[in-house]
C-alpha positions as CSV (number, residue, x, y, z in Angstrom):
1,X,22.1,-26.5,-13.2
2,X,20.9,-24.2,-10.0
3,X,22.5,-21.0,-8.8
4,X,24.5,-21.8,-5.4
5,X,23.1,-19.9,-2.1
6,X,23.7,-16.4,-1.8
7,X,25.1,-15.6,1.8
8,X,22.7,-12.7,3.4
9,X,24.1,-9.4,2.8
10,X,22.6,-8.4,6.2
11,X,21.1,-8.8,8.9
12,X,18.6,-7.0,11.5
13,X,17.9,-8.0,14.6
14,X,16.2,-6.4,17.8
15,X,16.1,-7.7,21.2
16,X,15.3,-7.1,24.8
17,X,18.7,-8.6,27.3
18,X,15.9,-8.8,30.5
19,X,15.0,-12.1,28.7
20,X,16.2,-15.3,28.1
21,X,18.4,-15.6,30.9
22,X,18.0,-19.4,31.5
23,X,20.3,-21.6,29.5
24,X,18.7,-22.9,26.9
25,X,16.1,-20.0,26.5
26,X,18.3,-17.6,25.2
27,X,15.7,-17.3,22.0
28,X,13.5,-15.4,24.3
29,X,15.1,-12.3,23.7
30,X,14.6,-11.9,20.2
31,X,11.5,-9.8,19.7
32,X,12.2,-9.1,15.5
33,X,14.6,-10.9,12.9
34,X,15.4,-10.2,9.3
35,X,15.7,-12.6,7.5
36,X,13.2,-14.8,9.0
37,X,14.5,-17.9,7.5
38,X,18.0,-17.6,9.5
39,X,18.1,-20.5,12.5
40,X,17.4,-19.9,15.6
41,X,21.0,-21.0,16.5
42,X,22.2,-18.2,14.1
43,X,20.3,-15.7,16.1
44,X,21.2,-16.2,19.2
45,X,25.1,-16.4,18.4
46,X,24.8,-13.4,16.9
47,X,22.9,-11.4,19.7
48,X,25.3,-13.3,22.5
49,X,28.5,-12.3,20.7
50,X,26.7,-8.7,20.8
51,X,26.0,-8.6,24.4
52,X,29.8,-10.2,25.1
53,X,31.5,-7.3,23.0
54,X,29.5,-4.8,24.5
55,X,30.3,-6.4,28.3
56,X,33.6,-6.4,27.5
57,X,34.4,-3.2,25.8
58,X,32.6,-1.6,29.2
59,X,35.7,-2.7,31.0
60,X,37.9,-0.3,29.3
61,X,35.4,2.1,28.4
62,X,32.6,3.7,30.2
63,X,30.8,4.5,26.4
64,X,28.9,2.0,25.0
65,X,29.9,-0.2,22.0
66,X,28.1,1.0,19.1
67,X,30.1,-0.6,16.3
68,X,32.1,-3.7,15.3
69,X,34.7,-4.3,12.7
70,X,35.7,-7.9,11.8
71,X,37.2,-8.8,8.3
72,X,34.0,-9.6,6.3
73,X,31.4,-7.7,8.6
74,X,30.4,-4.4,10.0
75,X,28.3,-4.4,12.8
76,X,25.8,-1.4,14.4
77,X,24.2,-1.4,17.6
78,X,21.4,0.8,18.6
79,X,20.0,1.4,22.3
80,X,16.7,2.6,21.5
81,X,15.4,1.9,24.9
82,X,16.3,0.7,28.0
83,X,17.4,-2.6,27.2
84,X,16.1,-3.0,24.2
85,X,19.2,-2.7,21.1
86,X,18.6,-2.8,17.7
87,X,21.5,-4.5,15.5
88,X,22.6,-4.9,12.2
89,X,25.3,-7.2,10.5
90,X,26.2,-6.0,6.8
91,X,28.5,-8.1,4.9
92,X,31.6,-5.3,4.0
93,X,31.5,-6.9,0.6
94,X,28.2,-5.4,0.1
95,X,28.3,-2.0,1.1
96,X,29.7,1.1,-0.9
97,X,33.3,1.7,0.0
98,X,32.1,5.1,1.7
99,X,29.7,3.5,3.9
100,X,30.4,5.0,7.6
101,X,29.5,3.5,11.0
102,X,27.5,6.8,11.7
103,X,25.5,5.9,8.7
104,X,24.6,2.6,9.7
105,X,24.2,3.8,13.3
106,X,21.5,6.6,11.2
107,X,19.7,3.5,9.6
108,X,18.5,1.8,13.2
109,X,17.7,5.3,14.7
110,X,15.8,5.8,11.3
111,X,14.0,2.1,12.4
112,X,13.4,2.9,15.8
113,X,11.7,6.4,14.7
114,X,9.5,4.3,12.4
115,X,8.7,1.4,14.9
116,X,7.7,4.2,17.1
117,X,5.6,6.0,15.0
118,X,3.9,2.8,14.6
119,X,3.4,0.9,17.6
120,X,4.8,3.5,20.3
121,X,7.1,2.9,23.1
122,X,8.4,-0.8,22.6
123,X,9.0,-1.1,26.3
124,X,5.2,0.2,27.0
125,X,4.3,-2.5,24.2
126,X,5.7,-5.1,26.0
127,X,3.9,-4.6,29.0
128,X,0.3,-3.9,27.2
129,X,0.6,-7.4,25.5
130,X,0.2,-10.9,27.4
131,X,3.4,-12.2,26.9
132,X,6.1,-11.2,24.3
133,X,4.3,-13.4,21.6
134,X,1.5,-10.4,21.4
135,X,4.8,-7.9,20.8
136,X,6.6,-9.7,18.5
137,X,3.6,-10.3,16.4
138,X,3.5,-6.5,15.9
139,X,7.2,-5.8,15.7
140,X,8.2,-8.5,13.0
141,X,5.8,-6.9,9.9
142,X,7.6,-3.8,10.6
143,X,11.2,-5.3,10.8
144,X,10.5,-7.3,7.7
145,X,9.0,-4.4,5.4
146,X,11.9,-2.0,6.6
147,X,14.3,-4.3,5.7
148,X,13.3,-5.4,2.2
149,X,12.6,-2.0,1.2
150,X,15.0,0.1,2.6
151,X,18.1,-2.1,3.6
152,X,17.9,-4.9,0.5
153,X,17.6,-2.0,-2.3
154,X,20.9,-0.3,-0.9
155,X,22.7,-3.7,-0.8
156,X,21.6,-4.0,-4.2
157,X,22.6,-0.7,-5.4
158,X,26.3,-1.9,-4.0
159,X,26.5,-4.9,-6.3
160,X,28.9,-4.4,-9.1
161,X,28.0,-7.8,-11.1
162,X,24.7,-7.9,-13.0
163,X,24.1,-11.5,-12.5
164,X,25.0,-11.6,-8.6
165,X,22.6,-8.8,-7.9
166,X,19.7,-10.6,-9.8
167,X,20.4,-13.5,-8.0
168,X,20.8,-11.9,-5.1
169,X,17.3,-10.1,-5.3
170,X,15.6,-14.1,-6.2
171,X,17.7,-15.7,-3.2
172,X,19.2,-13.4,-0.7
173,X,17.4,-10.5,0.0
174,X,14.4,-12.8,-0.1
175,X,12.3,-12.0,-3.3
176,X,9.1,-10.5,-1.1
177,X,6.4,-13.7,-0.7
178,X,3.2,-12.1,-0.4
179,X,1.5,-13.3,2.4
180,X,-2.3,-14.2,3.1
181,X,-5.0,-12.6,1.2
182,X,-6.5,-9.9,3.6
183,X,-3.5,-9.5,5.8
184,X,-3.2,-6.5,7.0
185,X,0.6,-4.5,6.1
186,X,1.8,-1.8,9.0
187,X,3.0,0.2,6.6
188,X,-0.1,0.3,3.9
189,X,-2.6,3.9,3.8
190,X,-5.2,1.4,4.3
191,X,-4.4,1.6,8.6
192,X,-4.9,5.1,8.7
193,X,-8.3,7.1,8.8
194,X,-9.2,10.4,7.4
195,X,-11.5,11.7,10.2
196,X,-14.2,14.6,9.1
197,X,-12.1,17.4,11.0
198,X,-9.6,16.4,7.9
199,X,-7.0,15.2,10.3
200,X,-5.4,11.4,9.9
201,X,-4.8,9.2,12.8
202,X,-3.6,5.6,12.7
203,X,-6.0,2.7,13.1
204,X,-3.8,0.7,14.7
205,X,-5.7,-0.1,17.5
206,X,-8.5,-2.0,15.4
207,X,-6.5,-4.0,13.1
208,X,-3.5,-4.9,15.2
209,X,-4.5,-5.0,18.6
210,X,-3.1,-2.3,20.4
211,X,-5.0,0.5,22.1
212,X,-7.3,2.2,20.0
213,X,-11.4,2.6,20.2
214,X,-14.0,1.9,18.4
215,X,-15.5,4.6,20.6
216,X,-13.2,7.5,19.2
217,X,-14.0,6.0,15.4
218,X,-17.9,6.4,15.9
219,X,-16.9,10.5,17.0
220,X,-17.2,9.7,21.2
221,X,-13.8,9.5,23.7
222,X,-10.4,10.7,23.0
223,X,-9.0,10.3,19.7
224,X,-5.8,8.0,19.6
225,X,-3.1,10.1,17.7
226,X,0.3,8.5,16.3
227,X,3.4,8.7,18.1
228,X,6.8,10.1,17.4
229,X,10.6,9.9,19.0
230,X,12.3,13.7,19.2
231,X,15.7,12.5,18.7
232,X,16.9,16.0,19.9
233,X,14.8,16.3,23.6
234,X,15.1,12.2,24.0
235,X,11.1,12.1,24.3
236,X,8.4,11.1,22.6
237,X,5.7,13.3,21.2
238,X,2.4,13.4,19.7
239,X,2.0,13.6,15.7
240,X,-0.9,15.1,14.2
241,X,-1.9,15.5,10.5
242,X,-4.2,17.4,8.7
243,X,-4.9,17.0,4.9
244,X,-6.6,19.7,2.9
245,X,-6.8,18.7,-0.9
246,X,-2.8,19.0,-2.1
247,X,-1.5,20.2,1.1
248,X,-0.7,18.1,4.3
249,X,0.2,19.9,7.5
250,X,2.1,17.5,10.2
251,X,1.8,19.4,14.1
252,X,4.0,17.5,16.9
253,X,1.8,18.0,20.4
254,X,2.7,16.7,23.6
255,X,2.6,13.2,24.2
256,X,-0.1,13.4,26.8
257,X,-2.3,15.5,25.0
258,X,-5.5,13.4,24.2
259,X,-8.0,14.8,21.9
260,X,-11.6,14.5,21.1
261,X,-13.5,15.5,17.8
262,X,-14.5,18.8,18.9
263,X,-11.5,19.5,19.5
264,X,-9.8,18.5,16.4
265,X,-12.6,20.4,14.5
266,X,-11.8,24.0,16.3
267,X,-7.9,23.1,15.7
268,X,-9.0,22.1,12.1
269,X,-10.7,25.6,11.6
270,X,-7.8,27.5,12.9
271,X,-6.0,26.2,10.4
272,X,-8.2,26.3,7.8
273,X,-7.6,29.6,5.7
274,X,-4.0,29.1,5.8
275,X,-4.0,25.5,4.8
276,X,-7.2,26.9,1.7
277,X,-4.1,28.9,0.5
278,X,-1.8,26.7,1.0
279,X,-3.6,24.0,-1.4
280,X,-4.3,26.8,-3.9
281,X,-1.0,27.4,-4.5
282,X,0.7,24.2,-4.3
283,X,-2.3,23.6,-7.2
284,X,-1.4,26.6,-9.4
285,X,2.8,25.7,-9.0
286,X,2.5,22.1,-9.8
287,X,-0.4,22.1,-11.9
288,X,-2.0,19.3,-13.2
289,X,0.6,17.0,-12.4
290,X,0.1,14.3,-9.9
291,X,2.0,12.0,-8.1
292,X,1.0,8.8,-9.7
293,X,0.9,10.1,-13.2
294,X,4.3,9.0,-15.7
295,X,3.7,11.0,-18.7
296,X,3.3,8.8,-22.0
297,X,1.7,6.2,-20.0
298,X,-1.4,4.5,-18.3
299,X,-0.5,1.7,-15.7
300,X,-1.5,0.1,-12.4
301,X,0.8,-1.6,-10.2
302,X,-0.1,-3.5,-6.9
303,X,2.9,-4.1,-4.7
304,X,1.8,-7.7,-2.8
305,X,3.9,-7.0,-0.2
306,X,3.1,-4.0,1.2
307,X,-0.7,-4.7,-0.1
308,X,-1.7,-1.8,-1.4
309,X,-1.9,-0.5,-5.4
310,X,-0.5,2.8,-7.5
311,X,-2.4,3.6,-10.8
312,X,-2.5,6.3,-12.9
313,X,-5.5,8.9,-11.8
314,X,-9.0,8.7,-13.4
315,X,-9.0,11.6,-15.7
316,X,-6.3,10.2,-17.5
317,X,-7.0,6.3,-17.4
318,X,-10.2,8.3,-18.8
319,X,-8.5,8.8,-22.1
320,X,-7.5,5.3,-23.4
321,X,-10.4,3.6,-25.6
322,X,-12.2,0.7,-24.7
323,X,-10.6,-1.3,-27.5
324,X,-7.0,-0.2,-25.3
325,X,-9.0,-0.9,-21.9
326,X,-10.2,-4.1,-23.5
327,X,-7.1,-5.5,-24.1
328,X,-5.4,-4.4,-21.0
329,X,-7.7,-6.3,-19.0
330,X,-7.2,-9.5,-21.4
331,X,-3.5,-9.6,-21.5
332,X,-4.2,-8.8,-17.0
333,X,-6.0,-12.1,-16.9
334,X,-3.7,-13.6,-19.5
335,X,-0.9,-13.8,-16.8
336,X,-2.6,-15.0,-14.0
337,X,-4.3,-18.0,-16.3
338,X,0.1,-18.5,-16.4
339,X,0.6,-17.8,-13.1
340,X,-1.7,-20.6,-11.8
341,X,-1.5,-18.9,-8.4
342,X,2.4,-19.9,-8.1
343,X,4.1,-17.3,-5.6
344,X,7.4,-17.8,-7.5
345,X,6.0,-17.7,-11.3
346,X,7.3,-14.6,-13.1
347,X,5.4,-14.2,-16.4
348,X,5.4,-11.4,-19.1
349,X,2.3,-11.3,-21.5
350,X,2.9,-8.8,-24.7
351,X,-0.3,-8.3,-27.1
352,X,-0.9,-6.1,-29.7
353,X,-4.5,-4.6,-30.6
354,X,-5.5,-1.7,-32.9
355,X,-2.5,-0.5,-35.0
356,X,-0.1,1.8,-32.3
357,X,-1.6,0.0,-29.1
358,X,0.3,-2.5,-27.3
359,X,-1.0,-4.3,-23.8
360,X,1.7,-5.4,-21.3
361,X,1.5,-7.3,-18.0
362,X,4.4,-8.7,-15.8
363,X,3.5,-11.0,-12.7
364,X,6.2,-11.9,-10.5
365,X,4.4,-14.0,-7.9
366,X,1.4,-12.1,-6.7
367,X,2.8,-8.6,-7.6
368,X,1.5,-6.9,-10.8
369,X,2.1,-4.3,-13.5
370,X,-0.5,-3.8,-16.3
371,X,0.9,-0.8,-19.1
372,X,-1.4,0.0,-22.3
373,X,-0.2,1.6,-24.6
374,X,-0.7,3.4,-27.3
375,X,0.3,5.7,-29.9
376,X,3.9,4.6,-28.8
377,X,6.6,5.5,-30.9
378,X,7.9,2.0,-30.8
379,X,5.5,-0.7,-33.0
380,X,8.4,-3.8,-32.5
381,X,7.5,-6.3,-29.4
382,X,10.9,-5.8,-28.5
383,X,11.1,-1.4,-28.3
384,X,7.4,-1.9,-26.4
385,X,8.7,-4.8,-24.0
386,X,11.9,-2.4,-23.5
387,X,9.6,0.6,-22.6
388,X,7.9,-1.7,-20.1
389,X,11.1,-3.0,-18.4
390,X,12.4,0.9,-18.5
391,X,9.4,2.1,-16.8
392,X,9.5,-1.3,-14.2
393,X,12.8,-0.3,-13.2
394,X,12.2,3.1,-12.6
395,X,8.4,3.3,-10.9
396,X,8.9,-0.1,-9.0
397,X,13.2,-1.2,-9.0
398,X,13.8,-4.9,-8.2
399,X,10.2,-6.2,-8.6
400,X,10.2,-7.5,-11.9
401,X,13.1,-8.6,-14.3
């Protein structure tokens, strides 16, 4: 016997009403969906019963429509630009009683703020690439990754029966499906360089196509920095960062300012004594703890989706003993063997080695969590594979069940 469907809890949508105004090529104004597996008729009903609300309601009012309430949804509209809107459709059943318009109205200003920070002006987007194909080739990943991780968990959080938010997490919000080996994720550290001045700007421009140089990467031309929308003075602005070993100093610069090494070296030596102290004490308060460290255990976790991997540091991955590290790596390779490279497999591989160590792996599709353990309080396979579901939950919610 198989589950039934499970009706979206949302969707996302943004689009540009310049385009598609033939009949028949109304598609042509969608630039980003979520989920990607709704039809295209879907998506264009939903975005023309937008665009005829909002027509209508200018009739009677000169502010523009920003919300919709029907009996089973809730729907948010965004202008983020001219003529481009952002919308979202929630099912009411799946949202906390106390969710507000204004909140949902905060989510797409939230989206906008991050698509901007990562491709820049969309309208300036759409001009750079040849054809609309080029944008929404860029826009989608960003849609997509917003939505499974922000939207999907809180429309989980909202589910009051067990069993309908498990299936909901296979079916609905669309269990993640990593994609190709190699691809490259917006939202992963791996697009952003660490220059030698200590500051970090995006590298877009190499790995997805937009503007960017090689020429500023080998030190020469103006170094492209990352872009932000001031909600507050409606323009955009330039965002600069500069790490110094535990402390990380955002400045917002003009939008046109345009810098090139030297000059991000004497602006990185202004700053340097205060961001020396800085570091220093953001050491002494927090001391040894770091941000990837769970105390009473060694793991590493790599998220497929967003391709990129959290472990435990070194110095304490340092302390296990090879016979721990040993079987860490077996019980690793174990699940894969089970696996046999099926995106949907969802394996769990318990071994025990030396008396008080226990090895654990879960696998759902192409995600991974490895957990030694040892001198853990708990010598059943049942207390250790509750210890690893406890710390699943918490370090990576809604991955693995």
């Amino acid at each position: 016997m198989t589950d039934r469907p499970v009706p979206k809890p949302f969707k996302l949508c943004l689009y540009d009403d310049r385009r598609g105004q033939v009949e028949g090529q109304e598609h042509e104004k969608i630039l980003a969906f979520y989920p990607s597996t709704a039809s295209l008729l879907s998506r264009t009903s939903l975005i023309g019963f937008a665009q005829a609300m909002k027509a209508f309601t200018s009739v009677f009012d000169q502010a523009p429509c920003e919300s919709i309430l029907a009996d089973k949804h809730t729907w948010a509209l965004h202008s983020c630009e001219a003529h481009i809107t952002l919308l979202l459709v929630a099912d009411r059943g799946q949202l906390p009683s106390a969710t507000t318009q204004a909140a949902l109205k905060t989510v797409l200003q939230h989206m906008h703020n991050l698509l901007y920070l990562l491709l820049g002006s969309l309208s300036q987007l759409l001009q750079q690439q040849e054809g609309v194909e080029g944008a929404r080739k860029l826009i989608q990943p960003v849609i997509a990754e917003f939505a499974l991780y922000s939207l999907a968990a809180l429309a989980l959080l909202a589910t009051r029966s067990p069993s309908f938010g498990k299936r909901l997490m296979s079916a609905a919000s669309g269990r993640p499906k990593p994609g190709p080996k190699g691809q490259k994720s917006l939202l992963s550290p791996r697009t952003w360089q660490r220059l030698p001045s200590g500051f970090l700007v995006p590298l877009l421009g190499d790995n997805v196509g937009l503007e960017g140089s090689a020429a500023s990467a080998e030190g020469h031309g103006p170094v492209r920095l990352a872009s932000m929308w001031q909600e507050g003075a409606s323009e955009p602005a330039g965002l600069l960062a500069l790490s110094h070993g535990d402390a990380l100093l955002l400045l917002i610069v003009p939008h046109s300012y345009a810098p090139d090494h030297r000059a991000l070296i004497s602006l990185a030596n202004a700053f340097r004594g205060q961001m020396q102290e800085l570091s220093r004490a953001a050491k002494e308060h927090f001391g040894a703890i770091r941000h990837g460290h769970v105390t009473g255990f060694r793991y590493v976790f790599e998220d497929a989706l967003a391709h990129t991997t959290v472990q435990s540091p070194a110095s304490k991955v340092a302390t296990l003993n090879k016979d721990s590290l040993a079987l860490a790596s077996a019980v690793r390779g174990w699940a894969a063997d089970l696996a046999q490279g099926d995106e949907e497999a969802s394996v769990e591989v318990a071994a025990r080695g030396q008396p008080h160590c226990w090895g654990l792996a879960r696998r759902q599709g192409d995600n991974v969590l490895v957990l030694p353990l040892e001198q853990h309080k708990g010598d059943s396979l049942l207390e250790s594979c509750a210890a690893a579901q406890k710390f699943a939950d918490e370090r990576c919610p809604g991955v693995f069940w």
